[in-house]
C-alpha positions as CSV (number, residue, x, y, z in Angstrom):
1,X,14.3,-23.7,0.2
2,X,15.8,-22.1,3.5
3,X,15.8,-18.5,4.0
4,X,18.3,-16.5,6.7
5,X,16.7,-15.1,9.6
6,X,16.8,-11.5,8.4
7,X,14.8,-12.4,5.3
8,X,11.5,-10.3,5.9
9,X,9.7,-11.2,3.0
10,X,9.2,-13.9,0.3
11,X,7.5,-14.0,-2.7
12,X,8.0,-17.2,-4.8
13,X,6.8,-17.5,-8.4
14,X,3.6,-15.8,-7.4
15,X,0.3,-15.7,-9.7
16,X,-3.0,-14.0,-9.6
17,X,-5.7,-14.5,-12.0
18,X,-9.5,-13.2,-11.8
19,X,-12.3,-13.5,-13.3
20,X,-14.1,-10.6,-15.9
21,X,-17.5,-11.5,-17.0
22,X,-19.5,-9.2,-19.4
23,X,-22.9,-9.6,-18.1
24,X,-24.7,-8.8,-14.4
25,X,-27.7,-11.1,-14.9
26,X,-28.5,-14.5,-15.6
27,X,-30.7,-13.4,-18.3
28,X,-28.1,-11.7,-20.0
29,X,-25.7,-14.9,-19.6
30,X,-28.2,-16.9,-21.2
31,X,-28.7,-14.9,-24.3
32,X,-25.2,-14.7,-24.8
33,X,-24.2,-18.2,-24.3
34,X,-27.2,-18.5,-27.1
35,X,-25.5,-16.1,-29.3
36,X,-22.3,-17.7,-29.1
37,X,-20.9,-14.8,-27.2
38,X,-18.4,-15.1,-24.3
39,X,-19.7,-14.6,-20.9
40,X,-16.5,-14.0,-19.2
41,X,-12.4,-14.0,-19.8
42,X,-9.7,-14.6,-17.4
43,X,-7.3,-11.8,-16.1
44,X,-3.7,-12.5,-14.7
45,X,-2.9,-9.9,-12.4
46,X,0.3,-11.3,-11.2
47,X,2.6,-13.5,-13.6
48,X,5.3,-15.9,-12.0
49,X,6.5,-13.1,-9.5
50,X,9.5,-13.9,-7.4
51,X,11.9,-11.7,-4.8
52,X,13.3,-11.5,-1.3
53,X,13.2,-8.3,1.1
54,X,15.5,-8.7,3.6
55,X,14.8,-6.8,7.2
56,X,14.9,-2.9,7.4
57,X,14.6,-2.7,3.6
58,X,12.6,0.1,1.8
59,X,11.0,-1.0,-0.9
60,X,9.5,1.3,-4.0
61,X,7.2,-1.1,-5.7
62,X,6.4,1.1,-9.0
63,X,4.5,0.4,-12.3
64,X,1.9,1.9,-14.8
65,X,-2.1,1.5,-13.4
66,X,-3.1,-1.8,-14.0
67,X,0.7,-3.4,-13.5
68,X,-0.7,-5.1,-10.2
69,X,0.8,-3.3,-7.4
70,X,-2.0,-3.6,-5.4
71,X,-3.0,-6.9,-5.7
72,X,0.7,-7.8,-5.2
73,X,0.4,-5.7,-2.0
74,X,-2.9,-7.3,-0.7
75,X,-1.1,-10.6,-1.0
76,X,1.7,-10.2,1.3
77,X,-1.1,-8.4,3.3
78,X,-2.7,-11.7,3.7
79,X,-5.8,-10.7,2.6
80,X,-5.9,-12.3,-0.7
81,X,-4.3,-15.6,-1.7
82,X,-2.1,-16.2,-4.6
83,X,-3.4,-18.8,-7.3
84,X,0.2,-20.4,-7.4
85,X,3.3,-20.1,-5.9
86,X,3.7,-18.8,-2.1
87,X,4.2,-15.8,-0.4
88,X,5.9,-15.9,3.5
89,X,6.4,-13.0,6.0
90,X,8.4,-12.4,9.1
91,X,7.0,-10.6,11.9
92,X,3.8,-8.5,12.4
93,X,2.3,-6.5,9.3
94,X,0.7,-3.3,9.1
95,X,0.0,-0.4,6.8
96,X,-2.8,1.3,4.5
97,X,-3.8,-0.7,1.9
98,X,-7.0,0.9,0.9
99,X,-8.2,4.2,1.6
100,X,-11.1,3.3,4.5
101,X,-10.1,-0.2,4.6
102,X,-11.4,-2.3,8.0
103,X,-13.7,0.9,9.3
104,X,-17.5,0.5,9.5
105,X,-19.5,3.1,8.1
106,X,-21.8,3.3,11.1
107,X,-19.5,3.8,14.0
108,X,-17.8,6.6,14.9
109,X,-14.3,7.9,14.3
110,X,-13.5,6.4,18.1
111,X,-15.2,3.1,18.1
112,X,-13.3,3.0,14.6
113,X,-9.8,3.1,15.6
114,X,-10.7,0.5,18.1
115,X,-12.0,-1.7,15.5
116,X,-9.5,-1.1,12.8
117,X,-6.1,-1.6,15.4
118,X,-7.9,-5.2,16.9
119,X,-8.2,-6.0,12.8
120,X,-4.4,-4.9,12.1
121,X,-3.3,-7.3,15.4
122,X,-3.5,-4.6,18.1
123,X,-5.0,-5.2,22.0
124,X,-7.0,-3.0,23.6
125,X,-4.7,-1.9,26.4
126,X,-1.8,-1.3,23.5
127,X,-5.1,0.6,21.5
128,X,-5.8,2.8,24.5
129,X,-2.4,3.4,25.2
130,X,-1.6,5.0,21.7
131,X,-5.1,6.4,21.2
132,X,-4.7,10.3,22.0
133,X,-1.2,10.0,19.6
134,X,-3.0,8.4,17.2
135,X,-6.3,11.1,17.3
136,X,-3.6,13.7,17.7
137,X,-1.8,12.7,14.0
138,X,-5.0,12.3,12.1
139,X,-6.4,15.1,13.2
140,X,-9.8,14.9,13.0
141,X,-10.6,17.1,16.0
142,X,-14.3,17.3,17.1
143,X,-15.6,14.7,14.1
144,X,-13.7,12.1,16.6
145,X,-17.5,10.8,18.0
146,X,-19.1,11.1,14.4
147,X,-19.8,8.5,12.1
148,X,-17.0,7.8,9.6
149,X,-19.7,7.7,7.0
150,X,-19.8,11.5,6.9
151,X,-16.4,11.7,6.5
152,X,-14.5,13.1,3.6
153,X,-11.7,11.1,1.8
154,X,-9.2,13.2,3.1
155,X,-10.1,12.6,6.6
156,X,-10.7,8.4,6.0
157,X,-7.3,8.5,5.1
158,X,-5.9,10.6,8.2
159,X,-7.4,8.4,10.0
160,X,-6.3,4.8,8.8
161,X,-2.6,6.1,8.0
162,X,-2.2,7.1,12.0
163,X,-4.1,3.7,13.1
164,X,-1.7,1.5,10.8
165,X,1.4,3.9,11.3
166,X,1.3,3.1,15.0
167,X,1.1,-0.6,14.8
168,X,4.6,-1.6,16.4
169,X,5.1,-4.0,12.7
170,X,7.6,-5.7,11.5
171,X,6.6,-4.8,8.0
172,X,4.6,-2.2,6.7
173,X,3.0,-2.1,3.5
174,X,1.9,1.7,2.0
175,X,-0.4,2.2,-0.7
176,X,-2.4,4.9,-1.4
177,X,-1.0,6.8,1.2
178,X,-1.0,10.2,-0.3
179,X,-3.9,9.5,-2.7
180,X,-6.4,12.2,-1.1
181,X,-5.5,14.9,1.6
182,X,-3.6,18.1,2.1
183,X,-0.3,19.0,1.2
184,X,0.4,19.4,5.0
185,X,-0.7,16.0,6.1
186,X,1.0,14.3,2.8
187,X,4.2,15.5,4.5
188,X,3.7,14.6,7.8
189,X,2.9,11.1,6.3
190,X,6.3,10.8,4.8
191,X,7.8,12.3,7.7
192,X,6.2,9.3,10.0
193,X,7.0,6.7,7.3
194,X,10.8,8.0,7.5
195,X,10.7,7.3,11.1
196,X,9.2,4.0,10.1
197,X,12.4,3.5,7.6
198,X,14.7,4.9,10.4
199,X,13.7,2.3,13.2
200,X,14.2,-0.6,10.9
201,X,11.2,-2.0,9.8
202,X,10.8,-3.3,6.1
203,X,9.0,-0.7,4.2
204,X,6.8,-1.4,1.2
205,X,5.5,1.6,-0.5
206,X,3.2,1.9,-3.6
207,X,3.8,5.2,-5.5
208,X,3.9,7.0,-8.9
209,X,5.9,10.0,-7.0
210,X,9.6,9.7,-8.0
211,X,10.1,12.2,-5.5
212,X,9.5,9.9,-3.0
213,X,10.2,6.6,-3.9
214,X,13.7,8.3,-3.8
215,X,13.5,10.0,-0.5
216,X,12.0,6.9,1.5
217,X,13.3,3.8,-0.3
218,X,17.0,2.5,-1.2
219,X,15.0,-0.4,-3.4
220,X,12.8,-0.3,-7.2
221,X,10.6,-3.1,-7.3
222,X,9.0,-1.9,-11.3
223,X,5.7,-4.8,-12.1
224,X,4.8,-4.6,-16.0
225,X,1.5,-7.0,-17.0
226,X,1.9,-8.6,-13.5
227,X,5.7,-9.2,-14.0
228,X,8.8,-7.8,-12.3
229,X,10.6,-5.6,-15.2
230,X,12.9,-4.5,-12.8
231,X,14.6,-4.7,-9.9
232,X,17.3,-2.6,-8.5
233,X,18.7,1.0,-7.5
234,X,16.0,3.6,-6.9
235,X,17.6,5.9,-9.5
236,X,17.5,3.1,-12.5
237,X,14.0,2.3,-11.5
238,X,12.6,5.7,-12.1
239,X,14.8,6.0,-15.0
240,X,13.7,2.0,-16.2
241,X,10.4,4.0,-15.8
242,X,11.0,7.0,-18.1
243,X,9.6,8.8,-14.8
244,X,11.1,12.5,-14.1
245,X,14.5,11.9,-16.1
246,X,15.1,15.2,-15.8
247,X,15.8,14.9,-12.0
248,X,17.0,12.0,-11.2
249,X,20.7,14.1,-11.2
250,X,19.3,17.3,-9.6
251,X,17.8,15.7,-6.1
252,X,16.6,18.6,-3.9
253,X,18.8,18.8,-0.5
254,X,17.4,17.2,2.8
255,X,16.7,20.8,4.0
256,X,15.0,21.9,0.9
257,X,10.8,22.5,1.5
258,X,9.2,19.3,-0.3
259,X,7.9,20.1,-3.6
260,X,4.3,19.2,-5.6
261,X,6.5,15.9,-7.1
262,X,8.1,14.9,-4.2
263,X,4.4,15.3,-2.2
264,X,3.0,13.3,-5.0
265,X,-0.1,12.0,-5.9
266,X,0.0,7.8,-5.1
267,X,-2.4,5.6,-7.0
């Protein structure tokens, strides 16, 4: 199949499956294989997922815990493979995908965003040259030459959102973005992702926050037991949801102070 050249990303009849076993040990295996007892049981994550995002999209990829949002997200990451099916991307990719994700416990907050931009595709002349922008977002003042280690969440996510966020991407993917940290920095993170949005890269962006999904994406992506439910207009997909149906007609104006829902609290 042929795709135009403003398709961003692909994901054809996609599947994920892992592996649950019930005991640590081999002891304990053996006893239970004995017994007559399962050992371990198969998990599918993602079932027979298909879709297209075209270039400068904003996708909302919504869905209860467990649905498979993440692993969904890790595989057009590239840092998991699907089971069956294929997944293709245009361009560069970049993003949070995990709170903490790519930094070493060990090194500092400096030696960190060195690391962490050469893992998401970044030189180190294009790292040096965005370094004090990137310090200046996340904030993290004089814990700069400390070891991440002794970080707080809060401040492991400040500082992986403004590495990722100044990637120049093609695509960038957004989960767990607002998951831990202030109400301040939770809207300066939207406020860079709507700049993201606004220069015309494809947005991908995890969230239970029907706020906003609504605010920053024009597309629902809704996965139920690993499958798409739906896919469509923002509105419908919150409603599709059952998510703040009270609101979905009352949006607050462009100029209105973000609220608690709209902040949200991302998985």
């Amino acid at each position: 199949m042929t795709y135009s050249d403003t398709t961003s990303i692909v994901v054809d009849n996609v599947t994920k499956d892992f592996t649950l076993r019930y005991h640590r040990t081999f002891k304990q295996m053996s006893v239970a294989m004995l017994k007559g007892r399962e050992i371990s049981d198969t998990f599918q994550a993602i079932d027979g997922v298909s879709f297209t995002v075209e270039q400068g999209e904003s996708i909302g990829l919504m869905g209860l815990n467990g649905s498979g949002k993440s692993t969904l997200l890790k595989m057009i990451n590239g840092v998991m493979k699907p089971d069956t099916g294929q997944i293709l991307t245009r361009g560069r990719i970049a993003g949070l995908i995990a709170t903490g994700a790519g930094f070493h416990p060990q090194l500092s907050g400096r030696e960190n965003v060195y690391l962490n931009a050469a893992i998401l595709g970044m030189g180190e002349k294009e790292t040096e040259a965005k370094f004090d922008e990137i310090i200046e977002f996340a904030g993290i003042g004089r814990f700069l030459d400390t070891p991440v280690g002794n970080y707080s969440s809060g401040m492991y996510a400040r500082l992986g959102f403004s590495v990722a966020v100044h990637v120049d991407s093609d695509i960038f993917l957004a989960d767990e973005v607002l998951a831990v940290g202030d109400r301040p920095f939770k809207k300066k993170c939207l406020e860079k992702m709507q700049e993201v949005r606004e220069s015309g890269r494809t947005l991908f962006y995890v969230s239970h926050a029907a706020g906003s999904v609504r605010k920053m994406c024009d597309r629902v992506i809704v996965l139920e037991n690993g499958r798409v439910g739906f896919d469509g207009d923002v509105n419908e997909g919150i409603r599709y949801l059952k998510y703040d149906d009270d609101k979905v007609e009352n949006e607050p104006d462009e100029n209105d102070e973000m609220d608690d829902e709209e902040l949200g609290a991302d998985i």
